[in-house]
N, C-alpha and C positions, 0 to 999 in steps of 0.2 A: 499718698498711696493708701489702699487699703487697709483696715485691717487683714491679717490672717485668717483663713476660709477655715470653719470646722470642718473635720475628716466626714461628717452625715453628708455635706455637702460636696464634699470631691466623691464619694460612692454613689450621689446619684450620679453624677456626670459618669459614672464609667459606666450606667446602665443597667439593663435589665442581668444580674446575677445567672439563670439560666442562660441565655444568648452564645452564643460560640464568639470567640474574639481571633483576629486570625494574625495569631500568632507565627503560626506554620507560613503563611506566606508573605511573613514580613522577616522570614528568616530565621527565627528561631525555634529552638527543641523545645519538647517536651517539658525536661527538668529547665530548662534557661526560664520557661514561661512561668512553672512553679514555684521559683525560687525568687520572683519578681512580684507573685502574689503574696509569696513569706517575708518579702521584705517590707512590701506595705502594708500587711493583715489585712488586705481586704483583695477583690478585683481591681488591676489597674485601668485608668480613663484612656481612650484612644489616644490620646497625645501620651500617655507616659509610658504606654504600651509601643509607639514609634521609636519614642527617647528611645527607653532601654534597647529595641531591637537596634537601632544603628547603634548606639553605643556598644555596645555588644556585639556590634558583629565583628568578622576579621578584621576587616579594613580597619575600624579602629579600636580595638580592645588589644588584638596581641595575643588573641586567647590562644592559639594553638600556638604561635611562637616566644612567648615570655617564658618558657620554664629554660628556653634555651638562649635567647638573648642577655640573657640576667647575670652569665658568665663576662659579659663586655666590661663591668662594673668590677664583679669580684675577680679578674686575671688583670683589672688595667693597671698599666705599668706606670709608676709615681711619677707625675707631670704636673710640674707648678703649672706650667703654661697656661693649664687647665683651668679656666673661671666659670664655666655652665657645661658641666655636662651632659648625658643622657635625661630627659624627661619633659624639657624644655622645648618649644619651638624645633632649638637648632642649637647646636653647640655654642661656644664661645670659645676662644683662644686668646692668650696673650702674643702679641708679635713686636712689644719692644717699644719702649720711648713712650708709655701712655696708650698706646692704639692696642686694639682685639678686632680680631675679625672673628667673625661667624658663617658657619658653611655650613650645608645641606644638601642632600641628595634625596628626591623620591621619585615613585613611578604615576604615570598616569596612562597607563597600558590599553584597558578593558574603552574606556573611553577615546582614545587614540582610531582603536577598529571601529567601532559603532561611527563616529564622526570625524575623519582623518584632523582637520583644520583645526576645529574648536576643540577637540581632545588635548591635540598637543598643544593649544593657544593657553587654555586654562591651565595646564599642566605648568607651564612656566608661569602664568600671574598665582597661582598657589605658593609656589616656591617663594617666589620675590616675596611675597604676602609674608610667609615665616619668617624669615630674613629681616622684613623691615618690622615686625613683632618683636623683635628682641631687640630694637632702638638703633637698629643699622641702618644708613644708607647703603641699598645694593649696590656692587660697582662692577659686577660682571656673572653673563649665567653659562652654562657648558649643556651639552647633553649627549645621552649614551643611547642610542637607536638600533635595533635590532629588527629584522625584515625576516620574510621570506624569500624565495629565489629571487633573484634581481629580475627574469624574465618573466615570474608565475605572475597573471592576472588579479591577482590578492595586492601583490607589491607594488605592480603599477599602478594600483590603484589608493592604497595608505601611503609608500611613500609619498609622492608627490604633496599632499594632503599634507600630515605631519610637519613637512619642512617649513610648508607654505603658513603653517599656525605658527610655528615656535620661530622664523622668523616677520612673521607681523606682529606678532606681538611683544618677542625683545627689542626688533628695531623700532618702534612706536613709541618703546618704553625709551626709549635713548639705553641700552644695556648690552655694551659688549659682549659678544659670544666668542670666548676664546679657545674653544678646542671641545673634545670628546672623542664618541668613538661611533663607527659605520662599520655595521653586523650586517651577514646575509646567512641563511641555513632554512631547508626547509620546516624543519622543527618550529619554526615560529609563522608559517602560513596561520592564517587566521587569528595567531595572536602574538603582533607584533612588541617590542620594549621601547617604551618612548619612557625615560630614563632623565630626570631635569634638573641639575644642579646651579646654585644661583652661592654668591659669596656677598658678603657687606663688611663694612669698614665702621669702627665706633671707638670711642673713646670707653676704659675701663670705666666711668663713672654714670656710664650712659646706658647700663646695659639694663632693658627693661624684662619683666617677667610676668605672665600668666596668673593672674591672682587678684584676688577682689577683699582685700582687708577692709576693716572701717567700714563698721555699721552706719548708716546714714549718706554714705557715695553715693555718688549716682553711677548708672546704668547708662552708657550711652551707642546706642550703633549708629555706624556712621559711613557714610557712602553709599553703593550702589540701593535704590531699592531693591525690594522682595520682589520677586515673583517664581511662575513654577517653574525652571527650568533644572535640571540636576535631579527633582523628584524622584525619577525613577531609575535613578543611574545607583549611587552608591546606598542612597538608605534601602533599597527596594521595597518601596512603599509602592504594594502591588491589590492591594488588598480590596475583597467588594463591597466589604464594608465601610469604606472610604468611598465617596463621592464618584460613584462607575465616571460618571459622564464629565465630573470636573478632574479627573486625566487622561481621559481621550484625546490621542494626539499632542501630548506634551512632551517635549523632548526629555531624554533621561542621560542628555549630554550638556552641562553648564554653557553658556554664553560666554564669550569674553570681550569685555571693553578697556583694551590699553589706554585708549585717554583717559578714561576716569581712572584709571587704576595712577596713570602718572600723577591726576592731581593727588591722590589718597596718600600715594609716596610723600610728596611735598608739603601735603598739610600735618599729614604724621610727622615727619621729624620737625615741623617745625611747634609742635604741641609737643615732643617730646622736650626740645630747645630748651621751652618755657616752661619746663615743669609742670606741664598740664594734667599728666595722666597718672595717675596711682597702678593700676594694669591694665592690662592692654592682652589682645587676641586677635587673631584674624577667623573669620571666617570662612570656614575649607569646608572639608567631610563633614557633612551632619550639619553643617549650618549653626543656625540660633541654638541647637539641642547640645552643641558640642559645647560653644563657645559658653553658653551659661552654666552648665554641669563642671568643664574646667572652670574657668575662673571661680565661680562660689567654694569648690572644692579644696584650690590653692590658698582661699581668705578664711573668714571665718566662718563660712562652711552654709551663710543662711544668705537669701539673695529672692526678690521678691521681683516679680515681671508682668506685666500689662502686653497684652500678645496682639492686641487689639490698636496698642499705639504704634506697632511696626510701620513702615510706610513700606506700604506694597505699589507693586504697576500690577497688579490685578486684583482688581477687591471682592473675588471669589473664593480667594484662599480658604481655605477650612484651618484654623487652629495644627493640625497635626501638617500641613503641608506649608503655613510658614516657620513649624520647627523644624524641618526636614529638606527644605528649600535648601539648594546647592546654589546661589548668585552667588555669581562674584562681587569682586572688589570690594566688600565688606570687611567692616571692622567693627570691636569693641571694646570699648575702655571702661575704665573705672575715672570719676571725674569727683573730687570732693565738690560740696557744694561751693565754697567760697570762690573755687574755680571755675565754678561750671559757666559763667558768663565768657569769660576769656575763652574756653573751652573753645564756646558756639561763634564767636567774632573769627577767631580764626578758619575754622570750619566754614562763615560766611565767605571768608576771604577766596576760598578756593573753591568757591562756588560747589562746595563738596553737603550735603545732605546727614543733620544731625539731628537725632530724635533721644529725650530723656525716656528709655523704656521701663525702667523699672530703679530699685536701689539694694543695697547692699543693708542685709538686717544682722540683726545678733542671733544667735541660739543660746539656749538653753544648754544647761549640762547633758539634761538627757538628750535631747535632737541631736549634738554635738558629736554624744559616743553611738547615734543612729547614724551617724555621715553626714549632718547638716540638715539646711531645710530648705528646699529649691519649690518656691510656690507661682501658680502661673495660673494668670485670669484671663477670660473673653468675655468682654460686654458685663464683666460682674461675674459671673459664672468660673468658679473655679476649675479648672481643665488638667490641673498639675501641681500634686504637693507631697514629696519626693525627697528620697538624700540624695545630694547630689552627688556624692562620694561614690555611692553604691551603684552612679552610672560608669563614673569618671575615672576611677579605682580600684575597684572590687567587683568587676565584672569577672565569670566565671575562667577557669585557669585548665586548660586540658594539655595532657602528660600524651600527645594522641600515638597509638602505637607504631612501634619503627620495627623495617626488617629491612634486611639487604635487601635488595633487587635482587630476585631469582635469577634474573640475565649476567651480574654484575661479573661474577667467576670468569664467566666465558667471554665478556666482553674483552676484560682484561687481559684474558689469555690468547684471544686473536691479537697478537702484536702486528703491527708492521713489519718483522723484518721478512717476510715471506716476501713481501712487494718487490714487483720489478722493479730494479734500479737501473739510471741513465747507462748504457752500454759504454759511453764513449762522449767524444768533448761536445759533436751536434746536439746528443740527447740531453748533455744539459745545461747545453746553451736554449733549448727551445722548451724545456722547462722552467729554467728559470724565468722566462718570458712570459710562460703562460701561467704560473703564479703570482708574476709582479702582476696582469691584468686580470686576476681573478676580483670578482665585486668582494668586498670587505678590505681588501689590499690594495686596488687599484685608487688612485686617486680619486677623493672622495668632492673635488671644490666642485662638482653640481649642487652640492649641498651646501655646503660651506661659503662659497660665495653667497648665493641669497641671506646671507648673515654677515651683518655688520659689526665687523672685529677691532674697528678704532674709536667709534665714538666718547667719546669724553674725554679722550685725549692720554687718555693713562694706562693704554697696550702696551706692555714690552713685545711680549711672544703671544701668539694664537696660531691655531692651524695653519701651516702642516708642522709643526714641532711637535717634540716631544711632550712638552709641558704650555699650558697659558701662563703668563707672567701680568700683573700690572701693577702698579703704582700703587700703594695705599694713600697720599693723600699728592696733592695740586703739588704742593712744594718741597718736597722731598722724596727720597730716592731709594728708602725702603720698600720693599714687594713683597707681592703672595704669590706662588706661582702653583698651579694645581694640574692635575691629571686625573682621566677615569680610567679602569681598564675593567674588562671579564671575558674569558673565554668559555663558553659552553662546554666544548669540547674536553678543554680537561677536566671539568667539573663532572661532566658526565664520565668521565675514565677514574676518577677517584675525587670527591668534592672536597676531603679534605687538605688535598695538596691542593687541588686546583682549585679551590680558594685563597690559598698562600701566594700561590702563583701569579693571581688578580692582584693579590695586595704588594708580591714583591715590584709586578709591572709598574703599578702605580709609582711605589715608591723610586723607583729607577726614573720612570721618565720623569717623577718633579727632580731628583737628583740630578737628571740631566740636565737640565734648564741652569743649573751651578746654585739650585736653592737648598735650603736642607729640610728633609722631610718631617713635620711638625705633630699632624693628626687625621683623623682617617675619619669619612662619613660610608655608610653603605646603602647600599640599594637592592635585596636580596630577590629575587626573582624566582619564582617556584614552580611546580603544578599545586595539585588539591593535597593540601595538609590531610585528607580522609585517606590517602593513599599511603599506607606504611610505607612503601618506597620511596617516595616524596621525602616522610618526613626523616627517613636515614640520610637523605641525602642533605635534607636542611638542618639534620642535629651533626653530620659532620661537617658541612660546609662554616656552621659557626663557630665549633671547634676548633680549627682551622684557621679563623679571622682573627678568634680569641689568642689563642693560642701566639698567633704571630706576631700581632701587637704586641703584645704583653714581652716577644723576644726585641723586637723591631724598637718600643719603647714609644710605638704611638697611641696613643689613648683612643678609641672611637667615642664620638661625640656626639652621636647621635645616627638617625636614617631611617629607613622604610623595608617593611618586610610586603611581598606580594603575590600572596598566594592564588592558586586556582587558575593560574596560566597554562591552559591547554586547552587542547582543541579535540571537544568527543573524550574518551577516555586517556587520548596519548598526549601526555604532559609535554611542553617544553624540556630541552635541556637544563639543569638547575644555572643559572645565570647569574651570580654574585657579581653585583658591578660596584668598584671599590673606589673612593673618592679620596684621594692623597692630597693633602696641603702642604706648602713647604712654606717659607723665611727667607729671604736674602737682606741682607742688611745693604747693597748696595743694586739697584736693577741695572747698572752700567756694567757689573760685570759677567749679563746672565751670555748664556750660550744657546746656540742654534742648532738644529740638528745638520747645516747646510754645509758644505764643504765648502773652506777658505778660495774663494779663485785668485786674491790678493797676498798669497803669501808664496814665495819661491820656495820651490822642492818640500811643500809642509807634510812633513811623517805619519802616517796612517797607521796606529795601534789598537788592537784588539785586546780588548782590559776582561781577563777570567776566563773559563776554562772549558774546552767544547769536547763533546761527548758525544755517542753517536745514540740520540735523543728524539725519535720519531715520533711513538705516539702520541695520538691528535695533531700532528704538525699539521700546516699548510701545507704543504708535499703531500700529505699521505691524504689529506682532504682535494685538494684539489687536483692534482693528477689519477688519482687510485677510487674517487667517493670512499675511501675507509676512516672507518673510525674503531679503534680496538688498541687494547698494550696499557702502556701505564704514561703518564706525564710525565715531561722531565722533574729528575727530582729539586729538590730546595735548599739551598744554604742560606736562611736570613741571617749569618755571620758574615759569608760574602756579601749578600748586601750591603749591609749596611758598611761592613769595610769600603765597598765600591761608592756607596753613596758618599763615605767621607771624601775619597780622593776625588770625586766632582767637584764637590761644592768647595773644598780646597783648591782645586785647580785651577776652578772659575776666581775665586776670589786674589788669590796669586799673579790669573794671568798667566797662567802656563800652558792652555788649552783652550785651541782655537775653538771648534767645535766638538758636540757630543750627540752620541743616535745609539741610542738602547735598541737591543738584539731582541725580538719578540715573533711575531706574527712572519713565517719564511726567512729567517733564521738571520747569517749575512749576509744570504745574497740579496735579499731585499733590503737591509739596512743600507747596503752600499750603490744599490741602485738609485733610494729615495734620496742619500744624502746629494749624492752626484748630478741627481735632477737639481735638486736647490739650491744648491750651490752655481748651476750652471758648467762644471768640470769637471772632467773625468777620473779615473785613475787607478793605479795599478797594485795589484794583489799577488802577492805568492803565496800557496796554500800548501800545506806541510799534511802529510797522510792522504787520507780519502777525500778528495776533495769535494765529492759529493756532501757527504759528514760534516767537512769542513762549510760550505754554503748553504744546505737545509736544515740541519741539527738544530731544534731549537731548547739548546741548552740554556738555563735563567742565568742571572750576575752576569750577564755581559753587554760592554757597550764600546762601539769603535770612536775613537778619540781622534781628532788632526793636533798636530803639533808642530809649530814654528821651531826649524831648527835650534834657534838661541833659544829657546826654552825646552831643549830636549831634558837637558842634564837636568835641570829643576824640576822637572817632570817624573823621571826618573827614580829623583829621590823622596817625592812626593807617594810614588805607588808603594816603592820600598815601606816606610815608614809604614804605613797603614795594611802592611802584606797582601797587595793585590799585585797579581801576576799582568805586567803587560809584554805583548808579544808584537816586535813590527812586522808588519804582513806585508806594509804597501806604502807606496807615495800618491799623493792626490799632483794631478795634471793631464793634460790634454783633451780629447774628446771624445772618450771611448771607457767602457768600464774594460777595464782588461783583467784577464785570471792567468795565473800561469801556476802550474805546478807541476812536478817531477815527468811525468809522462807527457805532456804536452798543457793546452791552453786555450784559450777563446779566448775574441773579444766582441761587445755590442756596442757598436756606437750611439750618442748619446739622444741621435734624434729617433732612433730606431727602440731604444727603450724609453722617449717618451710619449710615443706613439701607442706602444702596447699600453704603457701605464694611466695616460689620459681618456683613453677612446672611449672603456668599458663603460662608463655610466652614458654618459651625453647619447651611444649607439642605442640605449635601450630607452633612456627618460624622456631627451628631446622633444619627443613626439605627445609629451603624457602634461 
């Protein structure tokens, strides 16, 4: 490699001193651009001028949300479990016997709109990418989707798109898709939530990390080549100064190639196997700019690059667009020399693309207490000599102002209870119909089918359940079982409950799977951080997550913050989508949400306590379009009470099935169970049985019970003091209701009629 460029030498490269540099339309302020000149002492060169501005921007610095994320760290509750937390890739968890897995949650929203397919295609190969960065094989991915009206011309036009990306490219990848969540609300016309969670399986001793120690490594990227696609997507490298005519007509949405991405998977772990790699990174946001600013950052802080040895598929690139290049399925390692042969054989093997870019140097005391030294050549010509800390770490930190929403008073003060309620048994017998067919509750397998839920062989549970469940490894019978959940609507009625709200969901529906709830990833969903309303909403909604954790006893392990989602000046709903991991030590004992058809006279109980709990419900949204009142409130004591008696139950054996009360309160839980199970069955409802069927009171979940295990049942809720009530037996072919004043009933091909139609009537055609 080179010598080290003198600084005379990087100030010509940044040009004529007069000259305007366009800072403003590469994103950045005023002071962000001054403070990038104080850090170098001089003018930076076009390339460190792109660095910093993505480094720097939201998407990855954090800058407007680190003063409030930072609480996930100082509230988390003491969890050995815990082996990587926050900062990394992706979490890491301990789950027993040797084995960690690792989970993640982020969004790939903005790109999702612009290119329905490749938005959400890439969104998923990013995820797997971090996943498989921390020395995991992936073994299953979920995702959290959010639309606008299911009829508006917007939808019909992203969903189908989205579905079709995120399942061609998990099923290519061979990677189960075991569950998530199908959102509809106008509020997300034109900017929809494609939301992509991805899990992997490793051994504690395998867990790889982001960092380029050992002066003399080598540099290696590896996989797809470069070229420009992505440019103008998240770095927004817009600038006229930059090449007018060499991004004319470039896409500013990433490409994705799941075959090459399957071989990167398999040559990575098998270069992890063999101890080939000292650190390792994927390349995501920001590309080469990311991936060498972390890793030098994480080592010994100096790191030297040849920008000219990249292998491009376009040998037009200019220096600042292939640091700024969004291709996928790229990777980068640290490789010691002695290795680096073995390194490239295997890399031959998988017919995968490896290039020595640069090496890992020493610093100096002083460079060291400057952030390091990140230097980068073209053709000789020095183009970037930089700390690389002060991209990677010490990017600017804003406190940005918060106020209530002017609206919020009145919001909450318009309750529900003014809303017509059903007069009589018709009225809500033909409501409850028309909420189970509402899009977001209506059976979602238009979706969900096009996505392959058994591959590999290691599915317990996937969609329509409560929770995914599968296998951690071929031969044995421990699992991970996971759930996402968020609701806009309560978030927007108060974000800091209805935050809690997301997380108690979560936690419930891995609880109902019979796992026990472990650790949490998020995926926070915004408008413009520049909006003090915005950002009250996003310093309570973390409050909130913090807060709950820290009672709940799950650690967040990481996630993704995604600001600027809206459309014109009216923001999205704030949409916290919350990613719950649970533990079963046995997957033979998990549970379904399906009602037993193989069990005589099996008891139908209702576990925690119902209240007359409207707003935001499904009721009040889909019969009334209201939205006003406050969320139900929160006990994470119940919870977690309730969580123990699951996952006790399941492992006991005392409880056939379990279906968490959420989204149209019980009468939707008992309709969905009823479908699944293929059998009907019968309810007695004690008070207002409207209350009783739409309330969407939290801590609650209906349970089936085999006679001979009533008594053990029983004693089961006792000990852990959760209140179960029997309401009903499961049988025949009818959901039947009966309560003091009279009753319905809807037979069971008549509510799967309402419940399957809704989507196929509108997409079919799309």
């Amino acid at each position: 490699m080179p010598e080290a460029p003198q600084l005379d030498t990087v100030a010509k490269a940044a040009g004529s001193p007069d000259s305007p540099q366009p800072f403003a339309e590469l994103g950045m302020k005023d002071d962000e651009y001054a403070r990038v000149r104080e850090i170098l002492g001089r003018r930076p060169t076009s390339a460190e001028l792109a660095i910093y501005s993505v480094m720097w921007s939201e998407h990855c610095s954090y800058k407007s949300s680190k003063v409030h994320l930072r609480q996930f760290a100082e509230k988390a509750p003491r969890n050995d479990a815990l082996l990587v937390g926050m900062g990394e890739n992706a979490g890491v968890v301990d789950v027993g016997d040797g084995y960690a897995v690792t989970f993640k949650i982020e969004s790939h929203n903005h790109p999702s709109y612009v290119e329905p397919h490749q938005g959400a295609a890439t969104g998923v190969g990013g995820i797997v990418r971090d996943i498989l960065t921390m020395g995991a094989r992936p073994v299953a991915v979920m995702d959290a989707l959010r639309f606008g009206p299911l009829d508006a011309p917007d939808t019909r036009r992203v969903l189908p798109g989205v579905v079709s990306g995120i399942s061609f490219y998990g099923n290519c990848l061979g990677l189960p898709n075991i569950g998530g969540e199908l959102g509809f609300d106008s509020g997300y016309i034109g900017n929809p939530l494609v939301n992509a969670l991805c899990v992997g399986v490793l051994r504690h001793e395998d867990i790889k990390l982001a960092q380029a120690p050992g002066p003399g490594n080598k540099v290696v990227l590896f996989g797809a080549t470069t070229g420009p696609d992505g440019i103008g997507g998240a770095s927004v490298l817009a600038s006229a100064t930059f090449d007018e005519e060499s991004h004319a007509k470039r896409p500013s949405v990433q490409v994705g190639d799941p075959f090459l991405e399957k071989l990167l998977i398999e040559c990575s772990l098998e270069l992890f196997a063999a101890d080939l790699v000292v650190g390792i990174q994927d390349l995501g946001a920001a590309g080469v700019s990311c991936a060498t600013t972390e890793l030098a950052a994480g080592g010994t802080g100096g790191m030297r690059i040849e920008l000219d040895r990249v292998p491009l598929r376009d040998s037009r690139l200019t220096p600042e667009e292939i640091l700024m290049s969004e291709s996928q399925e790229r990777m980068m390692a640290i490789v010691s020399p002695d290795k680096l042969s073995a390194f490239m054989d295997v890399c031959a093997k998988w017919d995968i693309v490896a290039t020595v870019i640069g090496e890992v140097t020493d610093v100096t005391p002083e460079e060291a207490e400057r952030g390091g030294r990140l230097v980068m050549t073209w053709h000789g010509e020095t183009v970037v000599d930089m700390p690389p800390r002060t991209a990677s770490d010490e990017g600017p930190v804003y406190e940005r102002p918060i106020a209530r929403p002017s609206d919020q008073d009145a919001l909450q003060a318009d309750t529900p209870d003014q809303l017509p309620r059903p007069a009589n048994d018709a009225e809500l017998r033909a409501q409850l119909l028309r909420v189970l067919a509402a899009p977001g509750i209506a059976d979602p397998s238009w979706v969900t089918r096009q996505y392959d839920r058994y591959v590999l062989g290691n599915t317990v549970l996937a969609t329509p359940h409560d929770g995914g469940m599968v296998r951690i490894t071929d031969d044995g019978e421990r699992g991970v079982a996971l759930a996402t959940d968020g609701n806009g609507r309560y978030t927007r009625l108060d974000p800091y409950t209805g935050t809690q709200l997301a997380l108690a969901e979560a936690y419930r529906n891995v609880a109902a799977t019979g796992a026990r709830p472990h650790a949490v990833t998020n995926c926070l969903n915004f408008g413009s951080p520049e909006d003090p309303g915005v950002m009250w909403q996003f310093a309570e909604a973390t409050r909130g997550l913090a807060d709950g954790c820290r009672e709940l006893g799950t650690p967040v392990t990481g996630g993704n913050v995604s600001f600027y989602n809206q459309t014109g000046s009216t923001a999205i709903n704030p949409t916290p989508v919350i990613g719950v991991l649970g533990v079963i030590g046995d997957v033979r004992d998990r549970l379904t949400s399906a009602f037993p058809a193989d069990i005589d006279d099996a008891r139908l109980y209702l576990l925690g306590t119902t209240r007359d709990e409207l707003g935001g419900s499904a009721w009040a949204d889909v019969v009334h379009g209201h939205l006003g009142g406050l969320p139900p409130a929160v006990d994470l004591t119940a919870e977690a009470a309730l969580g123990r008696v699951l996952s006790a139950g399941a492992s006991l054996n005392v409880l056939a099935a379990a279906h968490d009360l959420s989204d149209g309160g019980l009468a939707i839980a008992l309709a969905e169970s009823a479908l699944r199970g293929g059998v009907g069955c019968t309810v007695d409802l004690t008070g207002d049985p409207f209350v009783a069927l739409f309330s969407e009171s939290a801590a609650r979940v209906i349970v089936a019970v085999a006679p001979t295990a009533d008594a053990a049942f029983q004693e089961t809720c006792d000990r852990h003091a959760v209140t179960a009530t029997r309401i009903g037996s499961i049988g025949g072919d009818a959901l039947r209701v009966r309560h003091a004043t009279g009753g319905f009933e809807i037979p069971l091909t008549e509510l799967r009629t309402a419940y399957e139609s809704t989507l196929p009537s509108v997409l079919d055609g799309e």
